[in-house]
N, C-alpha and C positions, 0 to 999 in steps of 0.2 A: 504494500500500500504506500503511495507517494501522499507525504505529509505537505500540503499548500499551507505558502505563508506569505502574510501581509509585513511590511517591517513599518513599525512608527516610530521613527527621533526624525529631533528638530537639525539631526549633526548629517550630513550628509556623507562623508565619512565614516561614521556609522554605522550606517544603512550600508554600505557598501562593503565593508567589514565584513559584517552577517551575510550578507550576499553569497560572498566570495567561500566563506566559513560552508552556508549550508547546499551551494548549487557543484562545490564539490566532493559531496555524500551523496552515496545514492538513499535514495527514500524521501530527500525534500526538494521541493520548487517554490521557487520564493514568486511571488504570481500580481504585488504589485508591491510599492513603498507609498509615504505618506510624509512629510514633515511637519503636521500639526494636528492636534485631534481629530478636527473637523473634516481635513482630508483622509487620515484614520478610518472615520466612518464612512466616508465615502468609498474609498477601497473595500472594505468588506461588505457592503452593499454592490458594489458592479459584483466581485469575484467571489465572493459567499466561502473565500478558505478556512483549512480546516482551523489555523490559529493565528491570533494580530501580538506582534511580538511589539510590545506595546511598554512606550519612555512616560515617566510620570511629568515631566517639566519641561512642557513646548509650549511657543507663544500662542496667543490664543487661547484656543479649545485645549485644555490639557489632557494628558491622559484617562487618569481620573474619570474627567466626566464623558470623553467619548470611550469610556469604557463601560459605561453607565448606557450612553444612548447604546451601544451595540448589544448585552444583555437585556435593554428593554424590548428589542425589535423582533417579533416573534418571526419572521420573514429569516431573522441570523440567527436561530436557537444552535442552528452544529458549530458554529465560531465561535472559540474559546479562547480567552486572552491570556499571555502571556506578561504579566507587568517585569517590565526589566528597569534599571533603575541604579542610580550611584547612589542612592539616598538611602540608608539602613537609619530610617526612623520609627519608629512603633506607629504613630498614626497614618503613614502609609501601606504598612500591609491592614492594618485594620481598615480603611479605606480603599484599599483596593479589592482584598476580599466580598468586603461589603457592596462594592461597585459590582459583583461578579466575576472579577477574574478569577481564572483556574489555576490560578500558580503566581509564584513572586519570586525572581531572582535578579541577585546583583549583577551588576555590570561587570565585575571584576571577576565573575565566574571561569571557570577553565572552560574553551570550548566543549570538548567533551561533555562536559555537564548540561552547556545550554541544548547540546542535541540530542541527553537525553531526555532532559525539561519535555523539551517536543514531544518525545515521545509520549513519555510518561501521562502531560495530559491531553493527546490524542487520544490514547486509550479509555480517558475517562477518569483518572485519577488529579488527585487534587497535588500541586508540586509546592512544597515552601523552601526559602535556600534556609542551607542548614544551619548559617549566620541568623536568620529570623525563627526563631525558635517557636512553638505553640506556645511557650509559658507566654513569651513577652503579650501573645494575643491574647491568651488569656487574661492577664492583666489587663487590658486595655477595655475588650468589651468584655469585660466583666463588671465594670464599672456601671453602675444602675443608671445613668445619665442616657447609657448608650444604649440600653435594650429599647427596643422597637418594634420586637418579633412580638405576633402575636399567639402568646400561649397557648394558646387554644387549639391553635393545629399541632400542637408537640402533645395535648391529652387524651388525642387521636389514634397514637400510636401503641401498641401494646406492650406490655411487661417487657418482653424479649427484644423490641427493636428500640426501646428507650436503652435497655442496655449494649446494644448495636451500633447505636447512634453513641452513644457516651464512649465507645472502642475508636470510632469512626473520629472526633474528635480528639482521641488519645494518637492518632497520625498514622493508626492501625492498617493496613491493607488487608484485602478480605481475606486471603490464604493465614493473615496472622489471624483476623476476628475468629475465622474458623477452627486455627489452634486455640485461640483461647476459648472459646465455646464449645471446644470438643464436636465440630459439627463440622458437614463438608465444605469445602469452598465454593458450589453452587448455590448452596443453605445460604451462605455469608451475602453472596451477590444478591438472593432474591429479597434478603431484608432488607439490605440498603439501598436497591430500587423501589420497594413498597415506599421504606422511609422518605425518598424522595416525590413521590408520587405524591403521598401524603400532605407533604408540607411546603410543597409547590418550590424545591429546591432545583435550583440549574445543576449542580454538579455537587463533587464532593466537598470542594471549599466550601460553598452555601452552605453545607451539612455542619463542619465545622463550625463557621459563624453562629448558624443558628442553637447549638448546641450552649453555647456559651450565652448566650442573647438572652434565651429561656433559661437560666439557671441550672439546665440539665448538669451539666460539668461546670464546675466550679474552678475559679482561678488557683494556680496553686503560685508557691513565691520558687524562689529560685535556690536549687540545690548547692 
C-alpha cells in the first residue's frame, strides 16, 4: 500500500527535505505541499491523502486550526494528520490532539522515525514522540478547566471497554490490551472500534483525549 502525503510548513526547504526523505522509500508519494494552513486544507480537499504532515506555526491559518477545519470535514474522514513541530510544549500536543490529529512529533526526529510515524498512523494507531510523554497530557487535560467531553457518551460504554478505553489511554496497543486482558487481539480490536463508535471518536488519539477529558484515567505526576 502507497502511503499519500500532503507536506505543510511555512519553510520551503522543509517541504522539500521530506520530499526528498519520503519519495525515496518505497510505500510513500508525497501528492501535494502547502505553506500555510489555509492552503493545508486546500490540499487535502483536491487530493483526499492518506496523511497532512502538518507544522504548528505558519503565517496565517496555523496548523492548529487547519487541522481542526480538516477533522471537521466529513468529505476528509480517511486524512489523518500528522502535527510535526520544533515546539515541545504541553499545550501543543494537548491542542493538537484535541484539534484531531493522529500523532505528534518533533522536528528533530531521526528520519527513520518520521517514516514510521506514517506508518504507524496509517494503520490506524495513534503516534506521540517519545519526548511528549502521556503523563505530560495527562497533566494538562486533566485539569477541570479543560474537560468539554460530554460524559454521557463515556456511560454508554460497558464494564469491559471502560476498562479498554483506560488500557487505550495507558499508550497500550491492542496485541498489549489483549495481553493484559488475557483475550485475543481481534477481542482487543473489536472493543476499541465499538468504543469508538460509541463516543463518536476519529481515531485512537481522540480515545486518549477523551479518556482523560471524562475522568476515566486520571493524571498521574511524574516518576
Amino acid at each position: 500500500m502507497t502511503i499519500r502525503v500532503v507536506l505543510a510548513d511555512d519553510q520551503a526547504l522543509v517541504r522539500a527535505g521530506f520530499r526528498v526523505l519520503l519519495e525515496t522509500e518505497d510505500g510513500f508519494e508525497v501528492c501535494g505541499e502547502a505553506g500555510n494552513g489555509a492552503e493545508a486544507v486546500e490540499q487535502a480537499v483536491a487530493h483526499r491523502p492518506d496523511i497532512v504532515v502538518m507544522d504548528i506555526r505558519m503565517p496565517g491559518t496555523d496548523g492548529l486550526e487547519a487541522t481542526r477545519r480538516i477533522t471537521a470535514n466529513p468529505e476528509l474522514a480517511g486524512v489523518k494528520v500528522l502535527v510535526l513541530t520544533t515546539f515541545d510544549v504541553d499545550e501543543y500536543v494537548y491542542d493538537a490532539l484535541r484539534a484531531g490529529a493522529s500523532g505528534f512529533l518533533l522536528k528533530d526526529t531521526e528520519p527513520v522515525e518520521l517514516l514510521r510515524a506514517l506508518q504507524v498512523i496509517a494503520s490506524g494507531e495513534a503516534l506521540l514522540a517519545p519526548t511528549v510523554t502521556r503523563r505530560l497530557i495527562a497533566e494538562f487535560v486533566g485539569r477541570p478547566e479543560h474537560r468539554k467531553v460530554d460524559t454521557g457518551a463515556i456511560h454508554q460504554i460497558t464494564e469491559r471497554e471502560r476498562e479498554v478505553l483506560a488500557l487505550v489511554a495507558g499508550g497500550l496497543s491492542n496485541d498489549e490490551i489483549a495481553e493484559h486482558l488475557v483475550i485475543s487481539s481481534a477481542t482487543a480490536r473489536t472493543h476499541v472500534s465499538r468504543i469508538m463508535t460509541k463516543i463518536a471518536a476519529r481515531d485512537r488519539a481522540q480515545l486518549v483525549v477523551l479518556a482523560y477529558e471524562s475522568g476515566l484515567v486520571k493524571p498521574r505526576s511524574a516518576h
